[in-house]
C-alpha positions in Angstrom: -16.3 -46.4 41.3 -19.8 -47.0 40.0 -21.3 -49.9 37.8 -20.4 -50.1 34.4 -21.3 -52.1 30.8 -19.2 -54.3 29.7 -19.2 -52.1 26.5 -18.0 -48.9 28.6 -15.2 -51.3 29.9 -14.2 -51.6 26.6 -14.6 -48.0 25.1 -12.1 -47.1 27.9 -9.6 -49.9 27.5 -9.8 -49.0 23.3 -10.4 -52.6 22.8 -13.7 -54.3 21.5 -15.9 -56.0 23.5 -14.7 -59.0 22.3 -11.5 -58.6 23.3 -12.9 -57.9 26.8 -15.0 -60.7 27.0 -11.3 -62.5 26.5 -10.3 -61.0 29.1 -12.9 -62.0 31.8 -12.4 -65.5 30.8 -8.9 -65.8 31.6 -8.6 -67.9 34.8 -7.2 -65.1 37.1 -10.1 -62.9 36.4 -12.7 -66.0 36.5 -11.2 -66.5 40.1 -11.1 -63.1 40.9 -14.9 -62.3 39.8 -16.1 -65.6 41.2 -17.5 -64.1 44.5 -19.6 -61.4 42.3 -21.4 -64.7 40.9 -21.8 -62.9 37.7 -23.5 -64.2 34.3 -22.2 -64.8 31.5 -24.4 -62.7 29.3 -24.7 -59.9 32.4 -24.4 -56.5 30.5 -24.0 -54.4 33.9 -20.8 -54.6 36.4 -21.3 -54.0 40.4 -18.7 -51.4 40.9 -16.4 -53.8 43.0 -16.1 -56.0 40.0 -15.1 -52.9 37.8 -13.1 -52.0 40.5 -10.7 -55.2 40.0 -10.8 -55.0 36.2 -10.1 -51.5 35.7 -7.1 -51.9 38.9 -5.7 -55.7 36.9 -6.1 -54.1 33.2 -4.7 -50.6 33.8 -8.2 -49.1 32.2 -9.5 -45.6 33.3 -12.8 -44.8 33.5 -14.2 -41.1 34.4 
């Protein structure tokens, strides 16, 4: 898995990036990303962090 945008997250899911950005602020996935110690306005995923929202959200990226 390689790093992604927040915006290619969301192309793939076929939501907006709003609704993503709804979805990293749940509390599972605030827990889950903690160790990444990513920002909020942080365009650019490591691909670990991808990694978990892709595997929690069901999204499939090529």
């Amino acid at each position: 898995m390689n790093s992604k945008s927040k915006s290619e997250l969301a192309k793939a899911a076929g939501v907006s990036r709003r609704t993503l950005y709804a979805w990293l602020q749940t509390p599972y996935m605030q827990k889950k990303l903690e160790p990444f110690q990513l920002r909020k306005r942080q365009h650019i995923l490591p691909p670990e962090a991808v990694k978990i929202i892709c595997e929690h959200y069901v999204i499939e990226v090529d």
